[in-house]
N, C-alpha and C positions, 0 to 999 in steps of 0.2 A: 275262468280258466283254471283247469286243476295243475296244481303242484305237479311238477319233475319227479320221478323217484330220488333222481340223487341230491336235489333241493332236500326232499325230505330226509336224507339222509342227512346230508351236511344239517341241519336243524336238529335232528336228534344228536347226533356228536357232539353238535356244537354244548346241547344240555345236559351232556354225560347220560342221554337212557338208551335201553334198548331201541335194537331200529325196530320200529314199527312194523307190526306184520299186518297186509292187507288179507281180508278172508278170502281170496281168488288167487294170492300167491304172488300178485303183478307186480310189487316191489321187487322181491329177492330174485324174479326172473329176469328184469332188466336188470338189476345187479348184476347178477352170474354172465350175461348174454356180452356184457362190457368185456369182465375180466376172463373169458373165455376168449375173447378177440385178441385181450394183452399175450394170452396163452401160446396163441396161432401163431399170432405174427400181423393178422391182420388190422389190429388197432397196433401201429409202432410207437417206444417207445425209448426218451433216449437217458443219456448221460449229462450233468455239469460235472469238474471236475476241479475240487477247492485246493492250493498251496497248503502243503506242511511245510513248513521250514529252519530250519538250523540255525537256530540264533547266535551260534557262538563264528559259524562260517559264513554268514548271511546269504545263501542258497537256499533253494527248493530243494528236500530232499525227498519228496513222496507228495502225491493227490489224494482225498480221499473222492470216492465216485458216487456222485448222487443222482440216483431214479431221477425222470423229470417226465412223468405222466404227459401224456395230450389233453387236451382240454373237453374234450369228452366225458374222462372219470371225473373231472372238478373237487380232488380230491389231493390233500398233502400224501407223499410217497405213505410216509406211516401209519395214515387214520387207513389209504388204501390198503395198505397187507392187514391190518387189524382188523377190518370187514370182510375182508378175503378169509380169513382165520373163520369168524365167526359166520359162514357160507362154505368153512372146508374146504377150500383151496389154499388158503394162505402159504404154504408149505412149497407147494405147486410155483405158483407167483413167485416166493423168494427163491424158489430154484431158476426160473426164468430172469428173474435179476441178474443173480450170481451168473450165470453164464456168458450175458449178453454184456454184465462188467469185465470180465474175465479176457474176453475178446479186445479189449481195450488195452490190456497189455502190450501189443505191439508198437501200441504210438509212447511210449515212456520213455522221456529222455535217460539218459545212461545217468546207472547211478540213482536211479528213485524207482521207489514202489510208490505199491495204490494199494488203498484200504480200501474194501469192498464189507459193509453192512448186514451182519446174518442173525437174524435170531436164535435165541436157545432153542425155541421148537423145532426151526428149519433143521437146527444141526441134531436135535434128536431124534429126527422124523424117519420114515422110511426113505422118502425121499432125498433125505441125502445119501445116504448108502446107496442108493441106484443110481446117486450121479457121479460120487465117489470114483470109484474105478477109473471115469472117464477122462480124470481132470489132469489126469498127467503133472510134467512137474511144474511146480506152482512158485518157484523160485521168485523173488519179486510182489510177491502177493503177499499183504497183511489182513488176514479174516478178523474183525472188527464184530467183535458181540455186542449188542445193544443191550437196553435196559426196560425193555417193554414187555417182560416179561419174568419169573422166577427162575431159576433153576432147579428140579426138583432132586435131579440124580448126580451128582460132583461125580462119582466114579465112572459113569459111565458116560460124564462130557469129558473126563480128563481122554479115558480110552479114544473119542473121537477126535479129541485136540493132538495129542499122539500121533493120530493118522496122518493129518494137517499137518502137523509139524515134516513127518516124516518125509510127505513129498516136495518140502522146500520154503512151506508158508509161515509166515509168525503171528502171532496172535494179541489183541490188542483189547481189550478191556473198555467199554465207549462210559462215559458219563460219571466218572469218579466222581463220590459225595454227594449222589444224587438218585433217588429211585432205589432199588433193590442193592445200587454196588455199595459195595463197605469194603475195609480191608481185607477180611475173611475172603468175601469173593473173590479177590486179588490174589491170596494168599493159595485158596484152593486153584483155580486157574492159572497160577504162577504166567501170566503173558510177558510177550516182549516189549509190548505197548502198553501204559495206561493212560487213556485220554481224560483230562478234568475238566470237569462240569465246568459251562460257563458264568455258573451263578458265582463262583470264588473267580473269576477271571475279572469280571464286571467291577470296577473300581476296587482292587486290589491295592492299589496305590495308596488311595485314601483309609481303607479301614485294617486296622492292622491286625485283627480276628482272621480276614480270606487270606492275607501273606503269609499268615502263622501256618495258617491250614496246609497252604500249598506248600510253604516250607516242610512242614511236618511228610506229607503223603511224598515229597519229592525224596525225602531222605528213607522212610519204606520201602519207597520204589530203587533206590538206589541198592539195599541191602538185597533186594529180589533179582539185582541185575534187568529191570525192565526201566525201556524211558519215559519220562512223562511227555506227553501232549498239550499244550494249553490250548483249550478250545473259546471260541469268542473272542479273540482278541481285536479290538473295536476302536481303540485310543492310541497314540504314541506313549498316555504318561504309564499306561496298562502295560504293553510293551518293553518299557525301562522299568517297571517295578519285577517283571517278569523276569528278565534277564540278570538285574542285581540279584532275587531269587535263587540265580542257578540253573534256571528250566530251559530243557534243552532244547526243545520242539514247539512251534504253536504253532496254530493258525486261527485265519478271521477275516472279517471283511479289512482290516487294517491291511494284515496281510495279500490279501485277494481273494475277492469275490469267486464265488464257482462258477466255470466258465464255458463253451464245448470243446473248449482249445486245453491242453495241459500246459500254462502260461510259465515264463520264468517271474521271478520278484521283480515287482514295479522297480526299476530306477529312483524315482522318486520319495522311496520310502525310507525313514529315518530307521534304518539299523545302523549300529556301528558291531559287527563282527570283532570278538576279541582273538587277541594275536594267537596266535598257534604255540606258542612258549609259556604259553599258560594252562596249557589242555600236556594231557597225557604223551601227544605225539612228540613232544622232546624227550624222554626220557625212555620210549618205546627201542625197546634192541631186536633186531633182525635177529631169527630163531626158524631153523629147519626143520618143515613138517615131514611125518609121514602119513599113512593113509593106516596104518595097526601096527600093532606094539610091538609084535614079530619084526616088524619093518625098520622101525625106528633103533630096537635093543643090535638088530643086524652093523645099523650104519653107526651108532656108537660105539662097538666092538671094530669096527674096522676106521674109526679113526679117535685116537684115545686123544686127543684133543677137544674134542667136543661133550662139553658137561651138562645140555639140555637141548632138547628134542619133543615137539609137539605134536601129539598124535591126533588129525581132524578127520573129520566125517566129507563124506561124500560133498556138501555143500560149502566146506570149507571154514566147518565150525570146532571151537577146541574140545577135545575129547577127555585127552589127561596130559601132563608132561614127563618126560623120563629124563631124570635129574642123577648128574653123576657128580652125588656127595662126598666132598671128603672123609667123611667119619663114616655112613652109611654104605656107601658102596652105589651102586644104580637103585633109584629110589621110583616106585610108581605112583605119582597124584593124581590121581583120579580125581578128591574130589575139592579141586583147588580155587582160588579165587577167581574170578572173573571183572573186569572193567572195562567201561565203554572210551573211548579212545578220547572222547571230549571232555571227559570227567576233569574235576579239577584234581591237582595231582596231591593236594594238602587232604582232600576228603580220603582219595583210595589211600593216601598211609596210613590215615585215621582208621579203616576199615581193616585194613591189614593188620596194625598193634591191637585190635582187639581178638584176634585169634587166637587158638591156643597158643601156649608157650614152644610146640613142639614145631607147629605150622607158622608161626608168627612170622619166617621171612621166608619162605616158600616164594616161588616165582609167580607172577599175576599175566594170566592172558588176557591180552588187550582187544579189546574185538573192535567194531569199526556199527553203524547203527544196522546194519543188517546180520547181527553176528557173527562174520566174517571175523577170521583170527589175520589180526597187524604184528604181529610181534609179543615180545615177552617183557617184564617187568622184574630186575632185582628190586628188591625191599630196601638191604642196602644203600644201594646206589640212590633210589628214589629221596629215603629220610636223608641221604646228605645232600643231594639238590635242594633239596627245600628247607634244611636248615642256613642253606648258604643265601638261597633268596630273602630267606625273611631277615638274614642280618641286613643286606642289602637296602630290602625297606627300610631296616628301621635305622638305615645311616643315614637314609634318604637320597642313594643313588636312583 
């Protein structure tokens, strides 16, 4: 009995060669004949959907969405678009992902996004620009670049991520210190997210080379204002090596397995959630936005009591601050600090006293993990909180 084409398939993959081409064609047309059906509609195909979660709140705070083929193709999501690629559809197929993921935003408990899977090609392809237009706002969606592939043109993925950004989406980096990503990558895509490899996730505990690493890439990623992901989390001691770390976000099978449900965190599972007087949100002051700087210089002229004012965008992200200096007069920061709301409050002074002399206590907008602006940050006010805590400690209250 002869061989399946996608047997033969799976056996060429399996040995890194070309797929074999039969002289009649009959391989690549049962090929095409599959993923033409994925195409239609007529071969369905669906979702699991894995926990991201907040280690410092011990919630879920986002899914990411994973393909789940029918047993027809017999093929893992990524070996399937990677053969769809080299048959010229691929593009096609990741466009019929993205959509049919995209659609799953309405089951998303309040308060979480979903990281949806796209390659560089997909996003430089025709095909996205003809789905583009259609995608409306994307508020809640994090677009998730993989690592299967190069990037050959940075300007003219930045232009696309731009797009992305603009209708509401944030953008996530997949597989830090692994494949093509380096910090460069990171540095040229400036994303919201960076996910890290689960090869430094993988006993992190024990070898203090992968801690170092993640320490290092978490403190990068902190300077870029983007959060780290730990991906593979597998262990409880991984977990508490992760957390002493600093690392804001992981997931894993520890965490929860991918599932068709968008599940909350097992009960069962040993996080301990650090207190909230530890993170940013103590020290965060209520601060009145406007939507443009016409608007905001308006309502600081009309009540000369108030010396800071935050001008956000449409999605509720901080734009610049308008600060009524005593020595300067109304001052415009444009292009001011930023921190995520869980940060520990000893790093952002840390980051703050290294600014110029001129900015060095400049107000810090506080944003929350979807960029969402929380409030404002004196410098001030913050170094004597935490000069007061750490006498504290060290009297051993």
């Amino acid at each position: 009995m002869s061989p399946t084409p996608l047997r033969l398939l799976q056996k060429a993959l399996a040995g890194g060669s070309e797929v074999p081409a039969a002289a009649d064609g009959w391989i690549p047309t049962a090929i095409r004949k599959h993923f033409l059906r994925l195409l239609d509609g007529t071969l369905p195909f669906s979702f699991h959907y894995q926990p991201i979660v907040d280690l410092r709140r011990a919630i879920v705070v986002g899914y990411e969405a994973l393909a789940r083929f029918p047993r027809e193709i017999g093929l893992p999501p990524d070996q399937c678009i990677a053969l769809a690629t080299q048959h010229g559809i691929g593009p096609a197929l990741e466009c019929a992902i993205f959509s049919k993921a995209l659609s799953a935003r309405v089951h998303l408990p309040r308060n979480c996004f979903l990281t949806i899977n796209v390659s560089p090609t997909f996003l430089l392809s025709e095909h996205w620009l003809q789905v583009l237009p259609a995608l409306g706002n994307l508020d809640g969606i994090v677009v998730e670049i993989t690592e299967q592939d190069q990037i050959q043109d940075y300007d003219e993925m930045r232009r696309r991520l731009e797009a992305i950004r603009a209708l509401g989406a944030s953008i996530a980096v997949d597989d830090m210190g692994s494949g093509y990503a380096s910090l460069k990558h990171v540095m040229e895509l400036k994303p919201n997210f960076v996910k890290l490899d689960r090869f430094f996730v993988d006993g992190c505990h024990r070898e203090r080379s992968k801690a170092m690493f993640i320490e290092m890439i978490g403190t990068a990623a902190g300077h870029l204002d983007a959060w780290i992901i730990a991906e593979g989390v597998e262990a409880a001691t991984e977990l508490d090596e992760l957390m002493r770390l600093g690392i804001p976000l992981a997931q894993g099978y520890y965490l929860g397995r991918p599932d068709a449900e968008m599940k909350a965190l097992p009960a069962d599972k040993s996080i301990h959630a650090l207190a909230e007087t530890t993170t940013l949100a103590r020290y965060t002051d209520f601060c009145h936005t406007c939507n443009s700087r016409q608007e905001a210089t308006a309502l600081m002229a009309i009540n000369g009591k108030l010396d800071l004012v935050a001008v956000v965008d449409q999605w509720n992200r901080p734009v610049e601050f308008i600060d009524r200096h005593t020595l300067a007069d109304v001052r415009f920061l444009t292009h001011g600090m930023k921190a995520q709301l869980a940060s520990l409050p000893v790093e952002v002074l840390q980051r703050a006293l290294t600014r110029s002399l001129a900015s060095r206590f400049d107000p810090i907008a506080v944003v929350d993990e979807f960029g969402t602006f929380r409030g404002a940050i004196r410098v001030d006010r913050l170094m004597t909180s935490v000069l007061e805590s750490m006498k504290v400690q060290d009297a051993g209250i």
